[in-house]
C-alpha positions in Angstrom: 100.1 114.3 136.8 99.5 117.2 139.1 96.3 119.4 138.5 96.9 122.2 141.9 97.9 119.9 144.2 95.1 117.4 143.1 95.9 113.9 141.1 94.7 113.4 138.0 94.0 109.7 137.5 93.1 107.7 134.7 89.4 107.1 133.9 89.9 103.5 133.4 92.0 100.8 131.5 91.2 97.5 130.3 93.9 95.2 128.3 94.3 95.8 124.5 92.2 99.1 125.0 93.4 103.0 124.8 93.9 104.5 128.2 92.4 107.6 128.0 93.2 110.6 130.5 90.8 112.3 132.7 91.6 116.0 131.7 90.5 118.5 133.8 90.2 122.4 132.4 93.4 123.6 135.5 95.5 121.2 134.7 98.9 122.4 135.2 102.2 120.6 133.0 104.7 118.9 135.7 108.2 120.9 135.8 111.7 120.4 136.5 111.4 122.7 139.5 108.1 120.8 140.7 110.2 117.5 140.5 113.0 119.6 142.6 110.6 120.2 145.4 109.8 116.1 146.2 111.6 114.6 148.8 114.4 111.7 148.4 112.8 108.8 150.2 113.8 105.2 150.4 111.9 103.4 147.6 110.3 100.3 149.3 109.2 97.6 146.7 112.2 98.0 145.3 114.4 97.4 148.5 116.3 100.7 147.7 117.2 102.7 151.0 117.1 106.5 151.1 121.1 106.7 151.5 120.8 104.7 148.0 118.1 107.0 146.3 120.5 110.3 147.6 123.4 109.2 146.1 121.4 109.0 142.9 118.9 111.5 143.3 116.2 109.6 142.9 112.7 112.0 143.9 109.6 110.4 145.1 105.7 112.4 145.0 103.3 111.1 147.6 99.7 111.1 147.2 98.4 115.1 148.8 95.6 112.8 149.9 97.6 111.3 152.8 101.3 112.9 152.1 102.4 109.0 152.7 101.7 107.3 149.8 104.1 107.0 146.9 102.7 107.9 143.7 105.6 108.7 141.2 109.5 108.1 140.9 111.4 110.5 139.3 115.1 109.7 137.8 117.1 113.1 137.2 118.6 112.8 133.6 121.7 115.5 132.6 123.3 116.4 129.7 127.5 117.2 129.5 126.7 117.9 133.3 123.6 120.1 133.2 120.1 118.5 134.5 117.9 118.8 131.7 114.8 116.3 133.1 113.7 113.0 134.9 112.3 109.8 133.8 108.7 109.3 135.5 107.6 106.8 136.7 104.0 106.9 137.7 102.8 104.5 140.0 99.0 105.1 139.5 99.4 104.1 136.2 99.5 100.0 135.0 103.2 98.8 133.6 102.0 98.3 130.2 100.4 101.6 129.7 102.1 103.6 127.3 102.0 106.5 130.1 103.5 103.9 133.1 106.9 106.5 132.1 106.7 109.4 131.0 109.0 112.4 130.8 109.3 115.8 132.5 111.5 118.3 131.1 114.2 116.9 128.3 115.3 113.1 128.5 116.2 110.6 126.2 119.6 108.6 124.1 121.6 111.9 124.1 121.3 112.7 127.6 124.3 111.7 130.0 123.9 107.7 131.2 122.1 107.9 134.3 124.1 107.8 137.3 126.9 109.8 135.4 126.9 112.6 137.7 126.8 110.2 141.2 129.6 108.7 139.3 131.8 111.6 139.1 131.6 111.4 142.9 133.3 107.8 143.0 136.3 106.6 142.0 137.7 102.8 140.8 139.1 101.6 137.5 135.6 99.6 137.1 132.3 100.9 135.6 129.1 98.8 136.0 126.4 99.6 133.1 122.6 98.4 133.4 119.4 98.4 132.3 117.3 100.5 134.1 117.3 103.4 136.5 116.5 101.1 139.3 119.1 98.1 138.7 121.6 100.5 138.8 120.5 101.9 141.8 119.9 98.3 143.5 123.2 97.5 142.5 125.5 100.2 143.8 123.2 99.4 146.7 124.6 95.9 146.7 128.3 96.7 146.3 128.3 99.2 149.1 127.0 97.1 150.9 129.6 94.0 150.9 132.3 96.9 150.3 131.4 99.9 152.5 135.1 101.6 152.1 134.4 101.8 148.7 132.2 103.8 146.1 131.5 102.3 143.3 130.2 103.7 139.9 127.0 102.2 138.7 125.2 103.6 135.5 122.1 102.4 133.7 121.3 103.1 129.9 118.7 106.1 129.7 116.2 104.8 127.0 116.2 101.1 127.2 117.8 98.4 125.3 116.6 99.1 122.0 118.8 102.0 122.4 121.6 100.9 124.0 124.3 102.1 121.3 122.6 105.4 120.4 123.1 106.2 124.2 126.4 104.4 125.1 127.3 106.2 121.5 127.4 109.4 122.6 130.7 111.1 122.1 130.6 112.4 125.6 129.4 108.9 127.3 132.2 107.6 125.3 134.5 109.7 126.9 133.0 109.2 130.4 133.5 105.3 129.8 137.2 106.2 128.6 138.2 107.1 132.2 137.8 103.5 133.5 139.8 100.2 132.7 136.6 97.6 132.2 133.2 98.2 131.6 131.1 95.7 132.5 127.4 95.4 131.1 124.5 93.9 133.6 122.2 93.4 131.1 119.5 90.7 131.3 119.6 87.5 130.2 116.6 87.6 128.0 116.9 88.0 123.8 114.4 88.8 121.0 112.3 86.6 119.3 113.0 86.6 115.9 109.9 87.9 114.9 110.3 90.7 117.8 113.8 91.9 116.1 112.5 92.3 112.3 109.0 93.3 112.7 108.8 95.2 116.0 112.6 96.4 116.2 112.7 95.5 119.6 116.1 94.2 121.4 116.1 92.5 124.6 119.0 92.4 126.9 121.6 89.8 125.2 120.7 92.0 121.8 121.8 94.8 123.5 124.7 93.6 124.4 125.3 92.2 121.0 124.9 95.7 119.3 127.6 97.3 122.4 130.1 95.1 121.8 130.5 96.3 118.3 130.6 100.0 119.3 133.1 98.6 122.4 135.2 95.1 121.8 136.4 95.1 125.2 133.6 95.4 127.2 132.8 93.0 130.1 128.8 91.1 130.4 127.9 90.0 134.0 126.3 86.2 133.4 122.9 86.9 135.0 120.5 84.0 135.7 117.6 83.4 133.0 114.6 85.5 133.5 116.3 87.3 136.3 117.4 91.3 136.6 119.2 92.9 139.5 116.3 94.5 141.6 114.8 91.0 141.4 117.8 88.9 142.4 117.5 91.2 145.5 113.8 90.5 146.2 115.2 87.2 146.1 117.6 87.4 148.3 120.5 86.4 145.9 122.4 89.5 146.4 125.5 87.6 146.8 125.1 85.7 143.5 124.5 89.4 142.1 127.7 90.3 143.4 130.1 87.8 142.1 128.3 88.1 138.9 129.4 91.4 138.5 133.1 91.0 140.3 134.1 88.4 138.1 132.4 89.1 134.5 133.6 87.6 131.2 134.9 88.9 128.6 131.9 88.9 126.0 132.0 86.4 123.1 130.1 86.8 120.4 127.2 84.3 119.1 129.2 81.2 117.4 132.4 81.8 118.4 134.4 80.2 121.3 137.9 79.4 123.2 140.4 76.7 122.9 139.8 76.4 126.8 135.7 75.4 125.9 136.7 71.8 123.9 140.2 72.0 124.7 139.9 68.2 125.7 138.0 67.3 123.5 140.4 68.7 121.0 143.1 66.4 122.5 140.7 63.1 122.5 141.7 60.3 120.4 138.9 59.7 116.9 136.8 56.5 118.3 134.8 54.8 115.7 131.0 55.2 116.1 128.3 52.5 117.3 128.4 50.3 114.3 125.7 49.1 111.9 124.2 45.4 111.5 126.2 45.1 108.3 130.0 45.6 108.4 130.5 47.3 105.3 128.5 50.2 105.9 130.5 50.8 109.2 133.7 50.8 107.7 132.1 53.6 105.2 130.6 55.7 107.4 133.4 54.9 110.7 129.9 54.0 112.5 126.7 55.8 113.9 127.7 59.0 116.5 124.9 61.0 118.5 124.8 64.4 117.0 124.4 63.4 113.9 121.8 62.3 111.0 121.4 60.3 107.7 119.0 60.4 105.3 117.8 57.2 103.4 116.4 57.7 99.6 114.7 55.0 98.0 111.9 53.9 95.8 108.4 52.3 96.3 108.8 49.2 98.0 112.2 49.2 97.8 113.1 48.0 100.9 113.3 50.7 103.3 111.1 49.0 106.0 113.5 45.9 105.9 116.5 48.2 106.7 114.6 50.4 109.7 113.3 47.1 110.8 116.6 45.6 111.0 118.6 48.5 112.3 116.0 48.3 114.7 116.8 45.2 115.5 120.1 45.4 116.1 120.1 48.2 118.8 117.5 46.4 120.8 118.9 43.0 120.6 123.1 43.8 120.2 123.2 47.1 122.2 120.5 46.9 124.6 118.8 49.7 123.9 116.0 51.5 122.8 114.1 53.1 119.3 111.8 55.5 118.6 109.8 55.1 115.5 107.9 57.3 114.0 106.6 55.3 111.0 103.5 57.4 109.1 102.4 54.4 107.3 102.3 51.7 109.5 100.6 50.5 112.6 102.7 49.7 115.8 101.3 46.4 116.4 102.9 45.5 112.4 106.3 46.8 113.4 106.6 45.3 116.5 105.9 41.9 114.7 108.5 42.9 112.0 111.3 43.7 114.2 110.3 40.5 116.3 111.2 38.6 112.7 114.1 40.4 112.8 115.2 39.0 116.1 114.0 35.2 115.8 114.6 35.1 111.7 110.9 34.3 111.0 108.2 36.8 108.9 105.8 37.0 111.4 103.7 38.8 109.3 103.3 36.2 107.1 100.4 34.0 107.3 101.5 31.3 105.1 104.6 30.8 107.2 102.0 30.2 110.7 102.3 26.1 111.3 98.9 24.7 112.4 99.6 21.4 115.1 97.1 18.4 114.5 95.3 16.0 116.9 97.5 13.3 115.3 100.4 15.4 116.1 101.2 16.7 112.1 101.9 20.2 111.2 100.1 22.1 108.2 100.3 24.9 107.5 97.2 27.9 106.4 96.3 25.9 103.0 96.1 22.5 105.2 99.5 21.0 103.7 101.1 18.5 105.8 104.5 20.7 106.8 107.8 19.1 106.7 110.6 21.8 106.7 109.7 24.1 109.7 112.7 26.9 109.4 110.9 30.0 109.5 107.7 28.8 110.3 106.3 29.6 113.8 103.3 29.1 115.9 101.0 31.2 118.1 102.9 30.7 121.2 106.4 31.5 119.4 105.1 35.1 118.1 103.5 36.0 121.3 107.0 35.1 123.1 108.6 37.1 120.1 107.1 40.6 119.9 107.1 40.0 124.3 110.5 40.6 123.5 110.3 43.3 121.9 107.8 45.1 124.2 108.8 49.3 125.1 112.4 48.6 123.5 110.2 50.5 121.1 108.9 53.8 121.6 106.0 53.6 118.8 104.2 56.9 117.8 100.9 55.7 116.5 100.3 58.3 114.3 99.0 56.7 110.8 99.1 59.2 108.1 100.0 63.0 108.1 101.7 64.5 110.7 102.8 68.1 111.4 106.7 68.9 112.2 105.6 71.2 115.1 104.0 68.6 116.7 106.5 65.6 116.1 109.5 67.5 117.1 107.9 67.6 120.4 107.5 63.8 120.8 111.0 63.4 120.1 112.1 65.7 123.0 110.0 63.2 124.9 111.6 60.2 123.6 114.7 61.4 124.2 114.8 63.0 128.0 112.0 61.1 128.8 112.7 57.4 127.8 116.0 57.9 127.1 116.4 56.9 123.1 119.2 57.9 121.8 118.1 56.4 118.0 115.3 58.2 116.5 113.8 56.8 113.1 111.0 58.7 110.7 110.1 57.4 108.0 108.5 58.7 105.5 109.7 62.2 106.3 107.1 63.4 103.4 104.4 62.6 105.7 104.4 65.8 108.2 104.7 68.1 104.3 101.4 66.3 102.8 98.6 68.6 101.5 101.4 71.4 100.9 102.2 72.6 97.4 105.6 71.9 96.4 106.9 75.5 97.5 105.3 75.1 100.9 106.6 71.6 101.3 110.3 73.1 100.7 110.0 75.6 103.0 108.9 73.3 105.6 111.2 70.4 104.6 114.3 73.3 105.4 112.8 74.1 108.8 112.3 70.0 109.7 115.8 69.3 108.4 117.7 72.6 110.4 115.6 72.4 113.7 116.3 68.4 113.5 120.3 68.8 113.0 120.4 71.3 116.0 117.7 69.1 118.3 120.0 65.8 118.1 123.3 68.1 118.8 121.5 69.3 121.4 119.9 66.5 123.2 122.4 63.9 121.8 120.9 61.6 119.4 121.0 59.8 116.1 118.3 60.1 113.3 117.5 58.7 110.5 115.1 59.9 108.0 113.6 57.8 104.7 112.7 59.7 101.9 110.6 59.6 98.8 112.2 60.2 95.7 112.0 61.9 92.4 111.5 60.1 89.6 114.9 59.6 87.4 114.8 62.4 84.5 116.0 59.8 82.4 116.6 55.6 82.1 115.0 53.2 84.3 112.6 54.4 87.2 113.9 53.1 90.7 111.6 49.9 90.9 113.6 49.1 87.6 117.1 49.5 89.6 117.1 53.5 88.6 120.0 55.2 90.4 119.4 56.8 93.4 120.8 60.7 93.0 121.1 63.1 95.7 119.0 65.6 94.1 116.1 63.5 93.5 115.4 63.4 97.5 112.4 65.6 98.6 113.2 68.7 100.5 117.3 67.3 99.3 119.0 70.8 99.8 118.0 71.1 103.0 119.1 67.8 104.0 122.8 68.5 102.3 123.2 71.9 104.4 122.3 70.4 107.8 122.9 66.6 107.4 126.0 64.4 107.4 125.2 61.5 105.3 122.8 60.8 102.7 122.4 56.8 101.4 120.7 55.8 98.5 119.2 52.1 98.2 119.0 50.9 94.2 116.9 47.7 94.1 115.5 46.2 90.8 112.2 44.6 91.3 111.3 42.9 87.3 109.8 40.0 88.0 111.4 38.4 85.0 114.7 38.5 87.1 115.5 35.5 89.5 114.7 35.5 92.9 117.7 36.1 94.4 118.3 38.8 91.9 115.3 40.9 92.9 116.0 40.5 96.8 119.3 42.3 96.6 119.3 45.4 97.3 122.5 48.3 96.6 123.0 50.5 99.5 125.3 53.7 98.5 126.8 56.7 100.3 125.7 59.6 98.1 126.8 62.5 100.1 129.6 62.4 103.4 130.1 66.0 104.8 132.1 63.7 107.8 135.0 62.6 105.6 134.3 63.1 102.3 133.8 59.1 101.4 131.9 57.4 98.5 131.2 54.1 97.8 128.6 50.9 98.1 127.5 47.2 99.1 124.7 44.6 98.4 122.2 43.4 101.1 120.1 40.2 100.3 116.9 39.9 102.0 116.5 35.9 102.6 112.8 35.7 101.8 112.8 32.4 104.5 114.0 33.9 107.5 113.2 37.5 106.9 116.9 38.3 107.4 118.1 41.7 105.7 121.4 41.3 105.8 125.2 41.5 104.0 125.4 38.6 102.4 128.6 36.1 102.4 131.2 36.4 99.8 130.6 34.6 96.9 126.5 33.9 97.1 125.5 36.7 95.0 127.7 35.7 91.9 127.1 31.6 92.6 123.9 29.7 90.9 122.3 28.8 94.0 119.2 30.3 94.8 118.6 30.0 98.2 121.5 31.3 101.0 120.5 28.1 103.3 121.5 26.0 100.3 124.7 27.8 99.7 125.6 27.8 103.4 125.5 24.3 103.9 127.5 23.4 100.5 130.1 25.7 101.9 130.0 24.1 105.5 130.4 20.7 103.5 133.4 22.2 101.5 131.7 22.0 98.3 133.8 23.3 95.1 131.6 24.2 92.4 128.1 26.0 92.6 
């Protein structure tokens, strides 16, 4: 502000607080015709030479103080050809002071884009659009530069992004922009947060460009590096990387929609059968495990769930050489590490009756002091420690007993998965990171875990798999009884059938007035396929000797022998009848 040849500062400014103006009783408003009388000098922290800031008309004030040193940049705005005002700039003033620009005389979304009048001068079949006064400036800067035969026609927007169409809109910018065969908007890279767009209305560069494309289909966007504008690709001296960006622009594509050319390969590859799973049959179902995709796992209490994660688990360390992360909310690494170890050496090292004891004579007993005679799946102190050895980092445990927040988990999978390279990750039980929520809560959060998971593993490139309490059956048995597993009866299911591909159910019927064998096999079933649309289901037997979950041969589950190393060896010895 000018006060007769005197500046009038600011009395102070702290962050978050009102600037408040030190008024002074002659204070005189700034004019058009005052702007008129500042000279056109080269603007220095912006790298913008005098030739530059004439071809534009860009003013500068200097402090009366000295007569050197700059104090204000002033942008000439016009309307259908007529200078109605600048854009201020005041240097005195801090960037995120509502006064940093200010306006003298009329300026605004209706006026002419800025650099219209420069562009009359030029000629070309090309228009360049940015930002700001400055990036257009710095960048007809750079073009005459590498091109100095030339004169190109850089504009910028005259009210920011937020409104970008009101001003590229205008039925006279409109016509301006008619006179040229592309239009190609340098707009940053940045875009809104959500939060930013609906409760602050504010639209970022991308946005912007978003919002012109539906007023012009056939404009041109200038791929800008992240976090990067014009003026500052010239402060860091990538002005030939700000060149080619705008010589060779891209037609703009909306969010969500791309070219044949972008998977065109892909397109042409052969279908390949996924990484398969430790039992056969639920391969051929599912045509195998890809990266990119998920599958959900419903079951009751005690069902089996562990014995299927430990065993999947299993079976990538052991059969594919590589490595898990498991994120198991009720249970402590040191027990999963044994499990899976049992998995791998077909003993339940968990299970102290199954620990053999060696005497001073020699014999074996085992924890009640029996004399041991059949070892298969027994094991001693020096077979466990070699087995879960074995097992080691092939697991990435997160030791995290109990609840667990989303927020925080998602970020140890990112971890996991660029960091130690998993490409499996396991959770189970998912209703861990909802517990303390009320059921409306736990929804909500159950639809942001299951969207923000799908996109993470297409992302990174990585298979899930998520177990999930269920809801008790609204009618018949309850699972433990061999209810059927239903896709609604999942927690948080809707979400997981929008983002998911498959969805499993495992039936198991625990009465102990059943046989043995009966209660230890288990019915897995494909509930829900979004992949290709199949259905069906198999029996796994858990062999309560080796701790084997597994598909069991044809013919055991419907013969009278109780015990699968019986009915192994009768078949080995070509036995008829069991």
């Amino acid at each position: 502000m000018i006060c007769k040849g005197e500046i009038v500062g600011y009395s102070g400014y702290e962050k978050g607080k009102k600037i408040v103006a030190a008024r002074k009783e002659n204070y005189e408003k700034e004019t058009v015709e005052d702007v008129l009388s500042y000279p056109i000098l080269e603007i220095q922290d912006r790298g913008i030479s005098k030739k530059t800031a004439e071809h534009f008309g860009i003013r500068t004030a200097l402090n009366p103080k000295d007569g050197k040193t700059p104090i204000a940049h002033y942008f000439p705005y016009y309307l259908n050809g007529e200078l109605t005002g600048f854009k201020k700039r005041d240097l005195t003033v801090p960037k995120v002071s509502p006064y940093h620009f200010t306006t003298v005389g009329f300026q605004g979304a209706k006026c002419d884009l800025f650099g219209t009048i420069a562009g009359n001068k030029t000629g070309g079949k090309k228009v360049f659009v940015t930002e700001g006064d400055y990036d257009a400036a710095i960048l007809w800067q750079v073009l005459k530069e590498k091109y100095p035969q030339g004169n190109p026609t850089v504009l910028s927007i005259s009210s920011g992004t937020s409104n970008a169409v009101q001003n590229i809109g205008q039925k006279h910018n409109q016509t301006y922009l008619s006179k040229f065969t592309e239009t190609v908007l340098v707009f940053d890279a940045d875009k809104a947060t959500q939060e930013e767009r609906e409760k602050q209305k504010i639209m970022k560069g991308q946005d912007a460009v978003a919002a012109v494309y539906g007023l012009m289909p056939h404009i041109l966007v200038a791929s800008l590096p992240d976090e990067y504008d014009p003026c500052q690709m010239v402060k860091d001296g990538m002005d030939e990387q700000l060149y080619w960006a705008v010589m060779k622009p891209q037609h703009y594509v909306p969010d969500g929609f791309v070219k044949y050319e972008t998977f065109e390969s892909k397109a042409k590859e052969l279908p390949k059968l996924g990484k398969p799973w430790p039992w056969p049959t639920m391969t051929k179902l599912s045509l195998g495990r890809r990266l990119g995709e998920g599958h959900y796992f419903g079951a009751g209490v005690k069902i089996g769930k562990s014995e299927f994660v430990n065993q999947l688990t299993q079976y990538i360390i052991e059969e594919e050489k590589g490595r898990v992360a498991l994120f198991k909310f009720e249970e402590e690494p040191e027990i999963t590490c044994k499990k899976v170890a049992g998995k791998m050496f077909h003993k339940d090292f968990t299970n102290p009756e199954k620990i053999i004891f060696v005497q001073e004579d020699g014999s074996l007993k085992d924890v009640y002091g029996r004399t041991i005679f059949n070892k298969n799946g027994m094991f001693n102190e020096q077979e466990l420690a070699e087995a879960v050895d074995s097992i080691g980092d092939n697991i990435i445990y997160y030791n995290n007993y109990g609840a667990c927040s989303w927020d925080v988990v998602k970020g140890a999978i990112r971890h996991a998965v660029l960091v130690e390279g998993v490409q499996d990750i396991v959770l189970d039980p998912i209703s861990r990171m909802v517990q303390g929520l009320t059921a409306a809560e736990a929804n909500t959060a159950l639809e942001k875990f299951a969207d923000e998971l799908s996109k993470m593993s297409k992302d990174l490139g990585f298979t899930y798999y998520c177990f999930c309490h269920l809801k008790a059956p609204e009618s018949g048995p309850g699972h433990e009884r061999g209810g059927k597993v239903l896709s609604h009866q999942f927690t948080g299911s809707r979400a997981m059938m929008r983002s998911t591909y498959y969805m499993w159910g495992i039936e198991r019927n625990k009465d102990p007035d059943l046989p043995e064998k009966e209660r230890n096999t288990s019915t897995l079933v494909l509930l829900e396929d979004r992949k290709y649309g199949r259905s069906g289901y198999f029996k796994i037997y858990y062999n309560p000797v080796t701790g084997d979950y597994l598909e069991p041969p044809e013919g055991f589950l419907e013969s009278s022998v109780e015990s699968l190393e019986e009915y192994s060896a009768l078949v080995s010895n070509g036995s008829a009848s069991f």
